[in-house]
Each structure stands twice: as C-alpha cells, then as structure tokens.
PDB file of N, H, CA, C and O in Angstrom:
ATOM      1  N   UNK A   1       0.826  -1.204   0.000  1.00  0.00           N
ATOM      2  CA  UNK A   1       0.000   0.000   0.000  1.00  0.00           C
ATOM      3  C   UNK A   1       0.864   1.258   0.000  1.00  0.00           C
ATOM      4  O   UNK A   1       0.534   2.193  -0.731  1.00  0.00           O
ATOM      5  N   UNK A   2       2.415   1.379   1.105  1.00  0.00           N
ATOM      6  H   UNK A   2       2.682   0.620   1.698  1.00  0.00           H
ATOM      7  CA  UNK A   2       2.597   2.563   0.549  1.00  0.00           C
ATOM      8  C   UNK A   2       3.729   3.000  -0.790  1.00  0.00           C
ATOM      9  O   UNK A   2       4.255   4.102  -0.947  1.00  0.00           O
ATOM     10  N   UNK A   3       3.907   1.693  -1.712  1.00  0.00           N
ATOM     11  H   UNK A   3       3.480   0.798  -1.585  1.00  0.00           H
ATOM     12  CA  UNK A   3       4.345   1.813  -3.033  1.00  0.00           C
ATOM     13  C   UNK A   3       3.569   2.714  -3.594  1.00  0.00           C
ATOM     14  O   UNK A   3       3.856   3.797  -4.104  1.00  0.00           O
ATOM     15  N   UNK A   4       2.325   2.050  -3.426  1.00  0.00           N
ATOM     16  H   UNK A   4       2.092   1.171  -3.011  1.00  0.00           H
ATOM     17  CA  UNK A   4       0.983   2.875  -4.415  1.00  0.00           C
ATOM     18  C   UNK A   4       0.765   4.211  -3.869  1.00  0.00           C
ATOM     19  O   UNK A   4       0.348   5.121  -4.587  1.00  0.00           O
ATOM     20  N   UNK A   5       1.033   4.372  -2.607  1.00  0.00           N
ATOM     21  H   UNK A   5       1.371   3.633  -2.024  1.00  0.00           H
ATOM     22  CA  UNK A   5       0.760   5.802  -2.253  1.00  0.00           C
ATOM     23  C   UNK A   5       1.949   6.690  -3.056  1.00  0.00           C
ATOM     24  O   UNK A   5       1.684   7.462  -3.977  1.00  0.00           O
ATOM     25  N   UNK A   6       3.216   6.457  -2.575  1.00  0.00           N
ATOM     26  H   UNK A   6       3.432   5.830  -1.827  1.00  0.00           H
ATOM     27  CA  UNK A   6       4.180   6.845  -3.491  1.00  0.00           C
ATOM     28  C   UNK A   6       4.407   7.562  -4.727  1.00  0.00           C
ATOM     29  O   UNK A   6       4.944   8.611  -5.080  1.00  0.00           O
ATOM     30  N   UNK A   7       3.601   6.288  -5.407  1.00  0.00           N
ATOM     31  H   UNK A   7       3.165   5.435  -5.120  1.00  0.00           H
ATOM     32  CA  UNK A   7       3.351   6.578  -6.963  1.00  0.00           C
ATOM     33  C   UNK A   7       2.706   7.176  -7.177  1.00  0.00           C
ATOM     34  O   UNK A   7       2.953   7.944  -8.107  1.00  0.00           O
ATOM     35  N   UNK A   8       1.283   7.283  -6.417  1.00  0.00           N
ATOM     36  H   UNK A   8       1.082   6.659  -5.662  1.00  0.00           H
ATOM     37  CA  UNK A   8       0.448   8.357  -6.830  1.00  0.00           C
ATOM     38  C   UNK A   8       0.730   9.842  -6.538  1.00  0.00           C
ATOM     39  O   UNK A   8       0.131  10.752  -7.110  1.00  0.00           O
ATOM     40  N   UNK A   9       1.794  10.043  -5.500  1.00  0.00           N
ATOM     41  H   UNK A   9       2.281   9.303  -5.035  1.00  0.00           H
ATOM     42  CA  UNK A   9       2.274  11.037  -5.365  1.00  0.00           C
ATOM     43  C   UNK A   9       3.308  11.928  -6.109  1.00  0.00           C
ATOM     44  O   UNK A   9       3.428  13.152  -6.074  1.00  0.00           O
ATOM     45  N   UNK A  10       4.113  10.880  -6.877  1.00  0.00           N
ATOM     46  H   UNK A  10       4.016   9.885  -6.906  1.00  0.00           H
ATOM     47  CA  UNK A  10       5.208  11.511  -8.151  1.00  0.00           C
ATOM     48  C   UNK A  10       4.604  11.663  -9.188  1.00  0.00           C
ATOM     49  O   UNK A  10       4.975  12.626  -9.859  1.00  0.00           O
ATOM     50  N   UNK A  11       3.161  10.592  -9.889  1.00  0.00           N
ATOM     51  H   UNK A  11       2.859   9.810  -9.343  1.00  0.00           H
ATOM     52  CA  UNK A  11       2.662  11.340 -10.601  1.00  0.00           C
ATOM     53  C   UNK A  11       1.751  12.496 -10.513  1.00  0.00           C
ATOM     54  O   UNK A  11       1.333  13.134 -11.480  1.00  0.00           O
ATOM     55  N   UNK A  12       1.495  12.701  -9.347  1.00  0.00           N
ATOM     56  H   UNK A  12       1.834  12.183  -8.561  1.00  0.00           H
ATOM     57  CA  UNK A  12       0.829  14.058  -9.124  1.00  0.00           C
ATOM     58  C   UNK A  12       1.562  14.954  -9.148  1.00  0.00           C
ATOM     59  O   UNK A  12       1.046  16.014  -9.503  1.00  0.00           O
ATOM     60  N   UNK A  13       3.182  14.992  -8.775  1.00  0.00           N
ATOM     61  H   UNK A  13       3.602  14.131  -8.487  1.00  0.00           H
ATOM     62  CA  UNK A  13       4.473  15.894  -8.591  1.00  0.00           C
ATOM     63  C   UNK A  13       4.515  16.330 -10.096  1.00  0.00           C
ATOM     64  O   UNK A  13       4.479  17.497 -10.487  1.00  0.00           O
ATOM     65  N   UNK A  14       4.589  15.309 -10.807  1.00  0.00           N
ATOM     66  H   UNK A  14       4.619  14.362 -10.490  1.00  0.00           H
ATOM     67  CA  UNK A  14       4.799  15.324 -12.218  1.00  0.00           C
ATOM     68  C   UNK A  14       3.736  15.889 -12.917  1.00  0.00           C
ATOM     69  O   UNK A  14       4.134  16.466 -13.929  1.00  0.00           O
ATOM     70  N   UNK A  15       2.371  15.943 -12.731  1.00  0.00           N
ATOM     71  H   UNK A  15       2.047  15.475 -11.909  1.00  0.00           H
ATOM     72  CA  UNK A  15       1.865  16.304 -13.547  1.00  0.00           C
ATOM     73  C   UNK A  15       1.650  18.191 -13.055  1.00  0.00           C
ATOM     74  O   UNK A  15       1.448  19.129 -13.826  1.00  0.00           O
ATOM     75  N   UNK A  16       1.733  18.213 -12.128  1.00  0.00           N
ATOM     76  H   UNK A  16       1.897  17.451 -11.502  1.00  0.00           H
ATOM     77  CA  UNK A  16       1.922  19.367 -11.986  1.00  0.00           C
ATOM     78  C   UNK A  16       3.723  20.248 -12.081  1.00  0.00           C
ATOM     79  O   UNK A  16       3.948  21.400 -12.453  1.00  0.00           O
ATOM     80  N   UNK A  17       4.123  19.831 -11.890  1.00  0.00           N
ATOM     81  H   UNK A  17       3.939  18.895 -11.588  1.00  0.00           H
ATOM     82  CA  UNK A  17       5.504  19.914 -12.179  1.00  0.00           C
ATOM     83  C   UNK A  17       6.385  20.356 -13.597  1.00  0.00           C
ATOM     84  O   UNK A  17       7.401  21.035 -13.744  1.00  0.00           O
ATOM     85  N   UNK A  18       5.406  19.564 -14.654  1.00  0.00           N
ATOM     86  H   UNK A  18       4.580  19.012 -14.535  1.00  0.00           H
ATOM     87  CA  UNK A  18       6.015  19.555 -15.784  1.00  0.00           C
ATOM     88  C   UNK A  18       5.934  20.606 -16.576  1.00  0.00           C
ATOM     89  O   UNK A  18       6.986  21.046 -17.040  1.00  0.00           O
ATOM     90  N   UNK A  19       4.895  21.131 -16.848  1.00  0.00           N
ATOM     91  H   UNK A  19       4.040  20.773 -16.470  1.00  0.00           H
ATOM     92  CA  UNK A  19       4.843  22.350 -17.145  1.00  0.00           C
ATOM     93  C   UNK A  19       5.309  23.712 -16.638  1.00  0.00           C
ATOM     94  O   UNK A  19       5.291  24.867 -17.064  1.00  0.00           O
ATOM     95  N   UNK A  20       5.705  23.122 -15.622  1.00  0.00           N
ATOM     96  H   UNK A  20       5.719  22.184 -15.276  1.00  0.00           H
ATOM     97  CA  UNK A  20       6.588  24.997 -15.020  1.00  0.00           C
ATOM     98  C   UNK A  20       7.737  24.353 -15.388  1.00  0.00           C
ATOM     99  O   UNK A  20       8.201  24.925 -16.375  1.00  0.00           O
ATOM    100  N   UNK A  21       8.558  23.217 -14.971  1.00  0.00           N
ATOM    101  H   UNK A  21       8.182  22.753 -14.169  1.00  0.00           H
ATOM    102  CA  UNK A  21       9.788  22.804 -15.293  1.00  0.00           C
ATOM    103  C   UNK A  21      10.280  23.187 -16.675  1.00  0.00           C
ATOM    104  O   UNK A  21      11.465  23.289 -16.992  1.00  0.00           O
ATOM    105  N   UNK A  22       9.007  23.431 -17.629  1.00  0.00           N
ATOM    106  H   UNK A  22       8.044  23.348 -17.371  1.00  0.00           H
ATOM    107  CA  UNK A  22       9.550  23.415 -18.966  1.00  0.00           C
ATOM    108  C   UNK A  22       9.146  24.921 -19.429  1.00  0.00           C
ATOM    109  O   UNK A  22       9.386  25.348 -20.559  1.00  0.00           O
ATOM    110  N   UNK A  23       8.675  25.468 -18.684  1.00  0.00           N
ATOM    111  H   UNK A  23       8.480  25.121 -17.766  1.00  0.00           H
ATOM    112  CA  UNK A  23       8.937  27.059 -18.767  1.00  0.00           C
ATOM    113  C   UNK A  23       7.251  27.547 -19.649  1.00  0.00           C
ATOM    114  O   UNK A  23       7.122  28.665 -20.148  1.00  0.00           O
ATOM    115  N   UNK A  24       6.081  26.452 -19.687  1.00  0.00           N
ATOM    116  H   UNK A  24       6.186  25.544 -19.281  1.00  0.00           H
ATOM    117  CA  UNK A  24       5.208  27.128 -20.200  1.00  0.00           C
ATOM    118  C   UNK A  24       4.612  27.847 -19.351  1.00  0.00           C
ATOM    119  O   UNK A  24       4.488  28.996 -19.775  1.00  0.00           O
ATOM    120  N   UNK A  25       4.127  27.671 -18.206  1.00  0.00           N
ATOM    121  H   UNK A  25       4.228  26.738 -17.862  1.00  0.00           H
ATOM    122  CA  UNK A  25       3.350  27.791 -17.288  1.00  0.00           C
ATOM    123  C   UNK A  25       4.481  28.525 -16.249  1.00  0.00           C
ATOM    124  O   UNK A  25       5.240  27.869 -15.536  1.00  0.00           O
ATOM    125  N   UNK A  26       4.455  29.803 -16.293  1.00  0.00           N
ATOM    126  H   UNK A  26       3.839  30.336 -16.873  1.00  0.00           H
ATOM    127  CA  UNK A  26       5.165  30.579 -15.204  1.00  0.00           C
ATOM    128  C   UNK A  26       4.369  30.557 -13.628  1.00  0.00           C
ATOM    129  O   UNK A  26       3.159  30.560 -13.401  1.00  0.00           O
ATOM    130  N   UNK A  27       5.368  30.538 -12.787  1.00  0.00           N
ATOM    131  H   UNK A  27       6.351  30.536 -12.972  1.00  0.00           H
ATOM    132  CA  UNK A  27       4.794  30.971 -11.663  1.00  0.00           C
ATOM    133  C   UNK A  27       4.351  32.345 -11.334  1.00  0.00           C
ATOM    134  O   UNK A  27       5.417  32.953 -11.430  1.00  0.00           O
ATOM    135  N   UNK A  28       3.320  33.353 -10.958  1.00  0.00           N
ATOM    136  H   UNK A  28       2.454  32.859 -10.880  1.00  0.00           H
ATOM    137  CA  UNK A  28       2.527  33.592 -10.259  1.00  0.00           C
ATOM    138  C   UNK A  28       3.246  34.612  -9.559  1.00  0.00           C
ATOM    139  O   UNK A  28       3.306  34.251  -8.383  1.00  0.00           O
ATOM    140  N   UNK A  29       3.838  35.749  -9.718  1.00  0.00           N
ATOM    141  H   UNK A  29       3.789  36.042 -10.673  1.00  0.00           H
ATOM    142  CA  UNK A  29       4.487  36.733  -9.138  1.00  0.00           C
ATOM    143  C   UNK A  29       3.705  37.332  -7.913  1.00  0.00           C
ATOM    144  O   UNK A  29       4.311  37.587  -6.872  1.00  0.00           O
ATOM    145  N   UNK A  30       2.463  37.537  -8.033  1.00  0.00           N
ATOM    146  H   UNK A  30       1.971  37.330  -8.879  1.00  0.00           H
ATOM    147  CA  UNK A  30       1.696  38.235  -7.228  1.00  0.00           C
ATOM    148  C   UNK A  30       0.384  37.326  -7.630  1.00  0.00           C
ATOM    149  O   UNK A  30       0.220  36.617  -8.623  1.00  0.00           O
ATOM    150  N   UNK A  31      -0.536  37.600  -6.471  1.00  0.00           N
ATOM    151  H   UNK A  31      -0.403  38.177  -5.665  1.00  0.00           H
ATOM    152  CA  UNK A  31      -2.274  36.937  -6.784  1.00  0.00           C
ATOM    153  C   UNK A  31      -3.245  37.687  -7.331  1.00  0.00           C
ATOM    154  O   UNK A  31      -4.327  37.820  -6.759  1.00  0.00           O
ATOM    155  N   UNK A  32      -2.833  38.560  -9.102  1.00  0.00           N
ATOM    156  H   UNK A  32      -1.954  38.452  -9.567  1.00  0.00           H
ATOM    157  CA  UNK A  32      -3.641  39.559  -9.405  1.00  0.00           C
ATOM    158  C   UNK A  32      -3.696  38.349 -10.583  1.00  0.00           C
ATOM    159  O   UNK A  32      -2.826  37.514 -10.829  1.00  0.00           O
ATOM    160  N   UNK A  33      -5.085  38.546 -11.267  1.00  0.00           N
ATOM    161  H   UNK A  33      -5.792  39.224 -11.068  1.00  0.00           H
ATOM    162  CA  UNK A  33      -5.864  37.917 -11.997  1.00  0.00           C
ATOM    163  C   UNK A  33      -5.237  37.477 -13.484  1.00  0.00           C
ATOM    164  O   UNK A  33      -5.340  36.413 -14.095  1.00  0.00           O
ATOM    165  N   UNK A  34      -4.668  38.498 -13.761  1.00  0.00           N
ATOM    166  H   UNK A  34      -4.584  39.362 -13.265  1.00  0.00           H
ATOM    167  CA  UNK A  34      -3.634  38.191 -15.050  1.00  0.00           C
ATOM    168  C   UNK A  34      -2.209  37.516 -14.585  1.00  0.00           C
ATOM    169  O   UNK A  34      -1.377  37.160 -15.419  1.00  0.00           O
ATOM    170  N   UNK A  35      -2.055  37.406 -13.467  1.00  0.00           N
ATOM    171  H   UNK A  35      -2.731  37.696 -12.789  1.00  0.00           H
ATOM    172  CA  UNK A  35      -0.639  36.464 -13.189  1.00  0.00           C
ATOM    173  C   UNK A  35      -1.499  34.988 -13.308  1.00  0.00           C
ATOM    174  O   UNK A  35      -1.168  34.122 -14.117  1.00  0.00           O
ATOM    175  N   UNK A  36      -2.565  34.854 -12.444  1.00  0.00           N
ATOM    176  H   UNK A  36      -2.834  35.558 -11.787  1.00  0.00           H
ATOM    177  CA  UNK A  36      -2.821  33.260 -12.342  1.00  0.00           C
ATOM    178  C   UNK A  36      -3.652  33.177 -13.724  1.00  0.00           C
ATOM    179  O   UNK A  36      -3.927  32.029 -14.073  1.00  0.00           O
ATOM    180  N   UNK A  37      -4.106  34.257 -14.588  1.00  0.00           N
ATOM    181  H   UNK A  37      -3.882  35.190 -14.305  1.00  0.00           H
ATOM    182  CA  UNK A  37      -4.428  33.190 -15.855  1.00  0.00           C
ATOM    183  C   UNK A  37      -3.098  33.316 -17.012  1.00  0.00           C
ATOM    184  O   UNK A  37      -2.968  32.981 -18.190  1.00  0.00           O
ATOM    185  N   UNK A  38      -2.407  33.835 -16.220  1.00  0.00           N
ATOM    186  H   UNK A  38      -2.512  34.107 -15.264  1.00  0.00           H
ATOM    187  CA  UNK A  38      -1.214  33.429 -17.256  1.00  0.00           C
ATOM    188  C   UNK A  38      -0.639  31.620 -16.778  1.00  0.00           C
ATOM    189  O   UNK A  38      -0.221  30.783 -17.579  1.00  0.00           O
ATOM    190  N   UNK A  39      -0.746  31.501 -15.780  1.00  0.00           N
ATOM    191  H   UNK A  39      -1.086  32.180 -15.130  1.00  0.00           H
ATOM    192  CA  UNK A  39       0.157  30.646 -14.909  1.00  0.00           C
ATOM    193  C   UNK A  39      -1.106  29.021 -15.570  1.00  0.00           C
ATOM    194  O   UNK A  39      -0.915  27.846 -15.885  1.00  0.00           O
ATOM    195  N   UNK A  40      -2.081  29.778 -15.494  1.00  0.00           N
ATOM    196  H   UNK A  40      -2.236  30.732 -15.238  1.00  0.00           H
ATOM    197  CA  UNK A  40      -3.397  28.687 -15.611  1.00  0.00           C
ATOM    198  C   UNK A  40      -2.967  28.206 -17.563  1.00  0.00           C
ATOM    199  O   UNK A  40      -2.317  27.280 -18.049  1.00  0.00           O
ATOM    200  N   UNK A  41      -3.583  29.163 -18.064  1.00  0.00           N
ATOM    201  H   UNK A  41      -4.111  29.915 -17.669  1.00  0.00           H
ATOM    202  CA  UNK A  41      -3.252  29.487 -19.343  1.00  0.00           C
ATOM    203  C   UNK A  41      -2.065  28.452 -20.132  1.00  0.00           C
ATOM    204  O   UNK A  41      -2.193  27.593 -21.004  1.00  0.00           O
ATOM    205  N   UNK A  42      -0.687  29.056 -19.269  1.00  0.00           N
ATOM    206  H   UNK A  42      -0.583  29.755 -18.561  1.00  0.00           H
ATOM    207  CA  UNK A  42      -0.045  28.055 -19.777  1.00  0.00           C
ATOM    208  C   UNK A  42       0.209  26.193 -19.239  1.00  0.00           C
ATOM    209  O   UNK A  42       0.737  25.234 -19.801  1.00  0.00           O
ATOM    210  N   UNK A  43      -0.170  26.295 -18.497  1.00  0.00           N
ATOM    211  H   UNK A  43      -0.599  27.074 -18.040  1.00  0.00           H
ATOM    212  CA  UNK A  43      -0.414  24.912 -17.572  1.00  0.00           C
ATOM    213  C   UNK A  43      -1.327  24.177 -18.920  1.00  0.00           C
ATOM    214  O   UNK A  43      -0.915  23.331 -19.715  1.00  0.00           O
ATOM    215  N   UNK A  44      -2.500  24.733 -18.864  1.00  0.00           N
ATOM    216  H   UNK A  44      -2.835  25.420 -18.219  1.00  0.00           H
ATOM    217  CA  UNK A  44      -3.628  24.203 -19.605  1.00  0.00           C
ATOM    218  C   UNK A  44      -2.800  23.740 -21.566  1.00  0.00           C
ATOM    219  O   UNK A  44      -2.864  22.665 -22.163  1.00  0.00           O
ATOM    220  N   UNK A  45      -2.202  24.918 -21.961  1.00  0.00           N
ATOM    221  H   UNK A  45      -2.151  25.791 -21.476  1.00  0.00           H
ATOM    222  CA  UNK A  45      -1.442  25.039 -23.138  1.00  0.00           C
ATOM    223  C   UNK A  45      -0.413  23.982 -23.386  1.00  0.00           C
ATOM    224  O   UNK A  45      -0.177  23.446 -24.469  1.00  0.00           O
ATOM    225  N   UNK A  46       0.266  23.716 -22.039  1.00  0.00           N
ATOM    226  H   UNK A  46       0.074  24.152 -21.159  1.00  0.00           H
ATOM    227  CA  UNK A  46       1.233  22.595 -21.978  1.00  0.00           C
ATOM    228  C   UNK A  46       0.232  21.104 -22.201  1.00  0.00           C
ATOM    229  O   UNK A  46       0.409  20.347 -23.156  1.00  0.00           O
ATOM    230  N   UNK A  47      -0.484  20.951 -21.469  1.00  0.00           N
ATOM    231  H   UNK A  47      -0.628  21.566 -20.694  1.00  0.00           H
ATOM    232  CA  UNK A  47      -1.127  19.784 -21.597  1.00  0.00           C
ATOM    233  C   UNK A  47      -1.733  19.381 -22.677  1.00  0.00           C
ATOM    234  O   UNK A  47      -1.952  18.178 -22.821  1.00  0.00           O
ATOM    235  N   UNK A  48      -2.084  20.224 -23.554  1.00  0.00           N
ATOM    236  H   UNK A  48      -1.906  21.201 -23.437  1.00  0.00           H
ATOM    237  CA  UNK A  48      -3.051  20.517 -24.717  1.00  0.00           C
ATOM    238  C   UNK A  48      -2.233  19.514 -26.033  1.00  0.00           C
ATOM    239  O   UNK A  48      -2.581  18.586 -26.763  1.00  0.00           O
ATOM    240  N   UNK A  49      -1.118  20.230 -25.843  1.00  0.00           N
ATOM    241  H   UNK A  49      -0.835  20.984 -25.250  1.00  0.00           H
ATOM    242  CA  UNK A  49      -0.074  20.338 -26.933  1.00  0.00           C
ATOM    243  C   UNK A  49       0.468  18.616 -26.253  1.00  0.00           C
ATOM    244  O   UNK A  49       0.662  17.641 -26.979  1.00  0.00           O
ATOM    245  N   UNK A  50       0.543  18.619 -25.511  1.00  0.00           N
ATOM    246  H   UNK A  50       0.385  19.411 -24.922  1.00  0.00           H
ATOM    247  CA  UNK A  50       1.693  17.293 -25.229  1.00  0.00           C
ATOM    248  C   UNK A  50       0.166  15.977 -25.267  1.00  0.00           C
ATOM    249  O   UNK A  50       0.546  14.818 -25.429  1.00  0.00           O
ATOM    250  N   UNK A  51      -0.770  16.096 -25.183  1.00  0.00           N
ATOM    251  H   UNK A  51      -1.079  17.038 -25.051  1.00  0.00           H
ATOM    252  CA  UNK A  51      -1.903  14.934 -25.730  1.00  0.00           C
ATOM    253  C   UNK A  51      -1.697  15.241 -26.967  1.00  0.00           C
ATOM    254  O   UNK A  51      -1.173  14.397 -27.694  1.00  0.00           O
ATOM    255  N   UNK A  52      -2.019  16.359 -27.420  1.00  0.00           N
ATOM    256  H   UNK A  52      -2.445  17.044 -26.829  1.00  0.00           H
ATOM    257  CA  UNK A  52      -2.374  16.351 -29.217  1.00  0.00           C
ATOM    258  C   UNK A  52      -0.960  15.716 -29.936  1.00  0.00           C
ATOM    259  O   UNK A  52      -1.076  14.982 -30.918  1.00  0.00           O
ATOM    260  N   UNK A  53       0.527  16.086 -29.315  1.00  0.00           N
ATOM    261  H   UNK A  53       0.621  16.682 -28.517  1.00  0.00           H
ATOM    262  CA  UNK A  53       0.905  15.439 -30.211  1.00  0.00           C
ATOM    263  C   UNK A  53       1.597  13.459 -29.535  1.00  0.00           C
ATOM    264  O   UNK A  53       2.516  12.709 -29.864  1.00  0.00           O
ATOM    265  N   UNK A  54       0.531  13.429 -28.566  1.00  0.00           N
ATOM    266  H   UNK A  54      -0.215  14.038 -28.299  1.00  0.00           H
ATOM    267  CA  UNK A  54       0.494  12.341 -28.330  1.00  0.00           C
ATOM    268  C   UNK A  54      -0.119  11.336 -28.926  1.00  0.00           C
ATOM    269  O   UNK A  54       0.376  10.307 -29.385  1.00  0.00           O
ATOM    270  N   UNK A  55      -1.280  11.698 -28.896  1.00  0.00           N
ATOM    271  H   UNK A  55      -1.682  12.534 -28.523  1.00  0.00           H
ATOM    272  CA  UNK A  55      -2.149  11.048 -29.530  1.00  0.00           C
ATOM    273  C   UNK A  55      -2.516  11.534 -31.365  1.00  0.00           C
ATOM    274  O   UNK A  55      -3.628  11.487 -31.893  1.00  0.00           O
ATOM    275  N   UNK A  56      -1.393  11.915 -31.933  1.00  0.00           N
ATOM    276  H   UNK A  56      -0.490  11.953 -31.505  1.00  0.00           H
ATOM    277  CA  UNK A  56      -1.624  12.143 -33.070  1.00  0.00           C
ATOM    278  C   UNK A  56      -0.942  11.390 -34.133  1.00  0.00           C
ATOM    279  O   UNK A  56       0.178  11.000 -33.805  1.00  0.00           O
ATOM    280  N   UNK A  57      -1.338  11.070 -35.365  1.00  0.00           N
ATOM    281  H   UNK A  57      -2.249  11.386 -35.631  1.00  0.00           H
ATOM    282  CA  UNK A  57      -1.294  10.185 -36.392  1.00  0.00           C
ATOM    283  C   UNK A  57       0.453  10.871 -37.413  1.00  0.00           C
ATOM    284  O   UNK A  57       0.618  11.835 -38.160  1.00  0.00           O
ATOM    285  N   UNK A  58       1.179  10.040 -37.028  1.00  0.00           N
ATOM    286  H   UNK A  58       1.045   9.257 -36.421  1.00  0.00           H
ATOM    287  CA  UNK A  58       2.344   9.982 -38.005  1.00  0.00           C
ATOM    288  C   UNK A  58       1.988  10.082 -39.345  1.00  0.00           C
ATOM    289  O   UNK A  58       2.855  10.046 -40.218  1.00  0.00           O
TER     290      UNK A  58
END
C-alpha cells in the first residue's frame, strides 16, 4: 500500500511539475488575476499540446 501511495504522489508531482519545469506555465508573481491566468493558461497550453501530439497520427 505505501508503493501505491508513493506513486500516486510523483505522478501528481509530475503532472503538476512539468509544465513549469519546462517554462510554459510561469509561476505567479503576485495573486492579481492576469498572473494566475497566465500561470493557468499556460499549464492548460502545456497539456493541450503534449496529448495532441500524443495522440496524433504519423
């Protein structure tokens, strides 16, 4: 049981993680409305792009 806890915890690290790591999704300078939909924005943009060209036809 706590393998699985584990795991579910790095992929949660990871899925939140990956997108700031890779510079789409900036962090959040201040809590004014255009920082977190930038921060949202690109979070959402990262994920978008990394299914589509996941799941897309060679």
């Amino acid at each position: 049981m706590k393998i699985v806890a584990i795991i579910v915890v790095v992929v949660i690290a990871l899925f939140f993680l990956l997108p700031i790591l890779y510079g789409s999704a900036p962090l959040p300078e201040d809590m004014s409305a255009g920082q977190i939909g930038n921060f949202i924005g690109g979070f959402a943009r990262y994920w978008i792009d990394a299914l589509t060209s996941a799941f897309s036809s060679p």
